[in-house]
N, C-alpha and C positions, 0 to 999 in steps of 0.2 A: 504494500500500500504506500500511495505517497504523498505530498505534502498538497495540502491545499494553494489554487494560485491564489494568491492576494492581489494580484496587479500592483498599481499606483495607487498611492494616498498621498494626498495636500495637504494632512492635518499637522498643527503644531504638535508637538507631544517635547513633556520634558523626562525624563531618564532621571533617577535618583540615587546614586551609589553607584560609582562606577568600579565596580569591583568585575571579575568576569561574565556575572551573567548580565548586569549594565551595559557592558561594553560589547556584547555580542545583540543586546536589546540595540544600542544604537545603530551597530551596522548593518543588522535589518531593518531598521525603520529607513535607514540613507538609502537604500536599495529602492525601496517602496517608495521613492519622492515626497517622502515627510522632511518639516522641519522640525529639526532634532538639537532640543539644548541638553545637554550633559553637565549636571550638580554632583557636585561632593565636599563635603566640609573642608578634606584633606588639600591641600594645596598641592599646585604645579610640582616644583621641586620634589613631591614626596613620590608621585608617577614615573620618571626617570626618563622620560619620553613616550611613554604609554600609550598617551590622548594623542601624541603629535598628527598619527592619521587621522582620527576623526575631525582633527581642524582640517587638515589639507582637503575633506570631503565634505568642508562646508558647513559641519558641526561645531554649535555653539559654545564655547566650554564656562562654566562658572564655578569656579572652583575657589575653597577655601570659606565660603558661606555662598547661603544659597539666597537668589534674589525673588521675592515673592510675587512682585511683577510677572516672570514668569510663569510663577504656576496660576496663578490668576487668569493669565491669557494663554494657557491654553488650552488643546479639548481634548488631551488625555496624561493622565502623568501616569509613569510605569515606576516603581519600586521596587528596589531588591529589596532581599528578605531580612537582613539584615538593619535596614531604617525605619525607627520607632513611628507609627501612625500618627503620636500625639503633637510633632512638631509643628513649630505654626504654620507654615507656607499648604499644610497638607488640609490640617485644620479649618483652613482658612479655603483653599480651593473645593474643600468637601464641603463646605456653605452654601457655595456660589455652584452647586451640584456637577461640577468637571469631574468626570468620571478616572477612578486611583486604582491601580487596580496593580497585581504582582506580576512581577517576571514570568511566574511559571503559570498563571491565568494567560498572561498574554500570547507566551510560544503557545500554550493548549489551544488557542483559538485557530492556531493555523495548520495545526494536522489532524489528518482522517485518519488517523491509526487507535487500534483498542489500546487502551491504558490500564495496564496495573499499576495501583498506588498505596503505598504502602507509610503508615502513619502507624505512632504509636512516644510512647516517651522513650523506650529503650526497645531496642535491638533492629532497631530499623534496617542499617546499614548490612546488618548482616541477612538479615528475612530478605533484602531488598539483591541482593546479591546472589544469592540461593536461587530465587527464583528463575532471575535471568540466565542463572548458568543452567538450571533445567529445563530451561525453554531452545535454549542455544543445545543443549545435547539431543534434541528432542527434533532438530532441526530447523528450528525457527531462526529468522532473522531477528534478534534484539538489540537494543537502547535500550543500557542502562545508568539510569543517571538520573536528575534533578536536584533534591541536597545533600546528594553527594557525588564526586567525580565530575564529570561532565554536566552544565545545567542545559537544561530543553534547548534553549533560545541557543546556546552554543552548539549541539548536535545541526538546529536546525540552518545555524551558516553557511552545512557542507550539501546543504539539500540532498540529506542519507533518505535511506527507504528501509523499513523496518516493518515485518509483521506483525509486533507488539513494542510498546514501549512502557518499562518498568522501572518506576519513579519512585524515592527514597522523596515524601512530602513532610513537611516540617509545619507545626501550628503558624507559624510566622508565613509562611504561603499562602496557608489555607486562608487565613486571614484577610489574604488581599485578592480571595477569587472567589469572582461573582457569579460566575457560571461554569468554572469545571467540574466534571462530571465525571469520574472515572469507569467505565465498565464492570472493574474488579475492586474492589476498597478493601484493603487489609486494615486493621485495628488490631494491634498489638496489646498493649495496655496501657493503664493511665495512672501515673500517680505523679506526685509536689513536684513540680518543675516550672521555670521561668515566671517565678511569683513578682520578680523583681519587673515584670513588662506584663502584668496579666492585674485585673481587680479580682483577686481570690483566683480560689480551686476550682469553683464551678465554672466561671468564665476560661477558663485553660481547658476544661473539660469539655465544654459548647465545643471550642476552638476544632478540639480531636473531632468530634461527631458532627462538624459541618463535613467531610469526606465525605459523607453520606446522603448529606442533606437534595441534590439535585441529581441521584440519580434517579432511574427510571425502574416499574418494578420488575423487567427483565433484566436488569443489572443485579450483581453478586457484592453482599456484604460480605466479609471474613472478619467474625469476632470472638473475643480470647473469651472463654465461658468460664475461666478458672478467673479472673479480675472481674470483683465484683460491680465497682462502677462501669466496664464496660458491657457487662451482663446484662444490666436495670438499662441500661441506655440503647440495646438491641432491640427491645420489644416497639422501641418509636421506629425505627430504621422501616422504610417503606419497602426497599428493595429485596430480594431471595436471601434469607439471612441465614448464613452458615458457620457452624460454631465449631473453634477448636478446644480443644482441654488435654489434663494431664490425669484430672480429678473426676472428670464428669463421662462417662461410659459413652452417654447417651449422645456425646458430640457429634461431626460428622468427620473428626480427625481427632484421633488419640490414641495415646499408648498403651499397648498389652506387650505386658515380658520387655522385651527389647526389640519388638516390631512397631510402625506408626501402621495403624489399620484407617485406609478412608471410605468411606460410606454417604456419596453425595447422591441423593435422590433418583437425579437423572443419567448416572452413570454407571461403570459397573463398579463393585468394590472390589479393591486392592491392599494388598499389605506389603511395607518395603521393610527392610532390615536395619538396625541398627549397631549391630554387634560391628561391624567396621569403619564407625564414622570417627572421624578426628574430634568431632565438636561434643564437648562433655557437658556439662551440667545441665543445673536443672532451667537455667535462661537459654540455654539454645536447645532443649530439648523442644521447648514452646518456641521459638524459633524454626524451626523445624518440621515442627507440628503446622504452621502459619505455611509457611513457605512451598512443603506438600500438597497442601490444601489447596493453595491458589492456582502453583501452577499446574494441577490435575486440571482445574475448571478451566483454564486457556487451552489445554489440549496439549500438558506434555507427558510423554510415556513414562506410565511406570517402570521399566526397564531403564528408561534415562535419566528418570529421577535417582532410582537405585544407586547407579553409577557418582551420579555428584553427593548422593550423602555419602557414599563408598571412599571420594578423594579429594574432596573440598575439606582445604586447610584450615579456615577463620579464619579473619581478619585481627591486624594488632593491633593490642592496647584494648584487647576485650578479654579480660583473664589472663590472658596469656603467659605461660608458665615463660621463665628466665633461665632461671638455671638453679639447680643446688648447691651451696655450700654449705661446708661443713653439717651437714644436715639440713640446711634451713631449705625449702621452697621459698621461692621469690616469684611472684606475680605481680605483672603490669594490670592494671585494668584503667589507665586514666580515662577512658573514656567514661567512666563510671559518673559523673556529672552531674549525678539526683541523687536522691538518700534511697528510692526505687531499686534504683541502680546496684546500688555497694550492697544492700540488702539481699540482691539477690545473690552477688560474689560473696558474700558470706555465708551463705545459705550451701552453697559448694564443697565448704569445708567440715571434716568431724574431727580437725585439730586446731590445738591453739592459735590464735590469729593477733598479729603483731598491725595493727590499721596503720598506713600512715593515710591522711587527708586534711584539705584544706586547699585553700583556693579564691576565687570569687564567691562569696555568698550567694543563693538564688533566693534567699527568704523563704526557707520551707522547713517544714516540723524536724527535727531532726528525732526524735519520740522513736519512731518504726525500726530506726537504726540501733537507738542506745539497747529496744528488746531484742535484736537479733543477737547483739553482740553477749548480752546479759549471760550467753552459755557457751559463746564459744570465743570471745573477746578478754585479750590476755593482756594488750593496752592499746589505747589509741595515741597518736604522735600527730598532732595539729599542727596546719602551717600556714604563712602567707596571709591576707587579706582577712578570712573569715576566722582566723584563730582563735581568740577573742571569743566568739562567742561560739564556737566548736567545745572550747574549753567546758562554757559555761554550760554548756547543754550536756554532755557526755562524762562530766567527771562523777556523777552521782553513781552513775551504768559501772563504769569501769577505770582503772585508772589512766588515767588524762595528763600529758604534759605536751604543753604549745613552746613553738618555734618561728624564728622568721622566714623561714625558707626549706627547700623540702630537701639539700641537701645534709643544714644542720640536725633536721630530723632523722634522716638515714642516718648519720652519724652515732644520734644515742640510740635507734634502734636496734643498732648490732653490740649494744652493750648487753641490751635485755634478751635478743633473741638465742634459744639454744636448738640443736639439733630433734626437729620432731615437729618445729612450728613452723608457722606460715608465717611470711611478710609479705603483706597483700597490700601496693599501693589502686585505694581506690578513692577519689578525694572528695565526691557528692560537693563538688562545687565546681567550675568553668574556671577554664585556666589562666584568666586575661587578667590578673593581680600582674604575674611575672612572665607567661609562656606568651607566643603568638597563637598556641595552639594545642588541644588535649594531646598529641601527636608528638608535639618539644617536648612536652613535659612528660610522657611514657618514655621519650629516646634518654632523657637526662637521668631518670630512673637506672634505664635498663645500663648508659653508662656507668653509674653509681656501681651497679650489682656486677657489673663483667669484670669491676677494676679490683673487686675482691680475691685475697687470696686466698688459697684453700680449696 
């Protein structure tokens, strides 16, 4: 299938964050005969020449503050996902009803291909990958990409062709699309995340289960029947709603022994194996369980499904075992980024667990964390920006000592750690105190642990 033609358009539109999926937004719209101004707080000098083409093609640049004249006058402004709703230029053009709408609403509007879309607070990345790669062994043409890897709008510069396209969607997307619609809608699960850009839990909640909101009731909901918010919030879902578990028999994906058995209505049922997959716990078992599930319903063979849970490695900085010394296990999991999250890498272990965390705060209960650790939590090592009150939430649970930084903490964690424990960096906070990215901050980790001796 291939891409819708757009032709020509005359309209102003302004670009908001010129990050990669901005800057592949601008070059399609210069393609289309729009005029195109391009905003970013960040100044010239910080691009390095970046923007230089899109001025040589005519595009507008305003960089370093944004001018509200702009968005005023014109009749569409495109956002990446990453720029807060509440600023005033936006505020102020969503008055004057100029339609704001997100990068990844925008590329949707311009391709005729089925969409798998895949949301949830944790394991996206990797459900989102899974899929694709059993669609690709299955023989299909895929794109995979949106918040993560590749964004839509960037795929769609090379004007590729794809039988399906399966998309890693993030609540900050969803937020800015008014009419995407996916075919297939995964829901993973929902719990405290990005409180610091949300009014409460429920409003973060809505966010997750607008993915559902505009499909049609031949389209396919996928929701986790073992989380309970998203259990209560299936029964509204208009569309074919199909449920996975770990817990509940009665799903249409679950596990028995060490097989995933699927049992979707209008297919046949199938069981694939698990005794040979790399991906352990109990978060990518539910991962798994998601991922099977959806890509059955696109049409990929159980035989090629088998094969990718057979020899798909994970991705890093999701658990990811380091190395042993002296007895210890040492685990990466920065990506761990919610109290969801770490909760469930703890939940992995039936040994002692050395935490280190800390980070940007997101402003969420830390409660769910202190009772996981309550039994298998030997200390936590706090760091960076959220310490502070890391400290103050966790030291009742377990014992607690903060730090400035995650190397000073590694440091006294190998006073305490002995042969038989776990040292599991999982920090239930975002890495932008000190990292550029959850990604530095696993590498500096995994530096940390490789420079040990022993």
């Amino acid at each position: 299938m291939k891409l819708k033609d757009m032709g020509s358009v005359r309209n102003k539109a302004v670009v908001v964050g010129m990050g990669i999926s901005g800057l592949a937004v601008c070059e399609l719209l210069l393609r289309q005969g729009a005029q195109v101004i391009a905003t970013d707080l960040r100044t010239r000098d910080q691009f390095s020449g970046v923007l230089d083409h899109l001025e040589q093609k005519s595009c507008l640049l305003r960089l370093g503050a944004h001018n509200l004249d702009d968005f005023l006058s014109a009749d569409q402004i495109i956002v990446s996902p990453g720029v807060p709703l509440d600023i005033e230029p936006l505020v102020e053009a969503g008055k004057r009803g100029i339609e704001i709408i997100g990068e990844l609403e925008w590329a949707w509007r311009q391709v005729d291909i089925p969409v798998v879309a895949v949301t949830g607070t944790n394991g996206k990345t990797t459900t989102t990958s899974l899929i694709g790669e059993m669609l690709r062994a299955s023989g299909k043409e895929v794109f995979v990409g949106g918040n993560i890897g590749t964004p839509l709008s960037k795929w769609l510069l090379n004007s590729s062709v794809a039988d399906v396209l399966v998309l890693e969607v993030s609540s900050f997307q969803l937020d800015t699309a008014s009419t995407f619609s996916p075919e297939v809608g995964v829901l993973l699960n929902i719990t405290e995340d990005h409180l610091d850009r949300y009014d409460g839990f429920a409003a973060y909640a809505r966010s997750k289960f607008s993915l559902f909101a505009r499909q049609r009731t031949s389209d396919v909901a996928i929701i986790n029947a073992d989380d309970a918010i998203c259990l209560e919030g299936s029964s509204e879902v208009r569309s074919r709603v199909l449920h996975f578990g770990r817990n509940d028999r009665q799903t249409q994906a679950t596990v028995r022994g060490r097989e995933i058995v699927v049992n979707v209505p209008w297919q046949t049922p199938f069981a694939v194996s698990l005794e040979k997959t790399h991906l352990h716990g109990i978060h990518n078992e539910e991962n798994l369980l998601a991922a099977v599930l959806a890509a059955s319903v696109v049409g990929a063979a159980p035989s090629a499904i088998q094969e990718v849970i057979e020899h798909y490695r994970g991705l890093p900085h999701r658990v990811e075992w380091v190395r042993k010394c002296c007895g210890i296990d040492f685990y990466d999991d920065s990506k761990g980024t919610n109290v969801g999250a770490v909760v469930k890498a703890v939940e992995n272990f039936d040994r002692p667990i050395l935490l280190l965390m800390g980070g940007r705060d997101k402003l969420g209960s830390y409660q769910p964390l202190g009772e996981a650790l309550g039994t298998r939590g030997k200390g936590a090592f706090v760091f960076g920006e959220a310490a502070p009150r890391l400290y103050q939430e966790l030291k009742g649970w377990l014992p607690t000592r903060s730090f400035p930084d995650l190397e000073t903490a590694f440091k006294d964690v190998l006073n305490h750690a002995v042969s038989g424990d776990v040292v599991l960096l999982s920090p239930a906070c975002s890495s932008f105190d000190q990292y550029e990215s959850y990604a530095q901050r696993g590498d500096h980790f995994k530096r940390l642990v490789m420079e040990l001796s022993g």
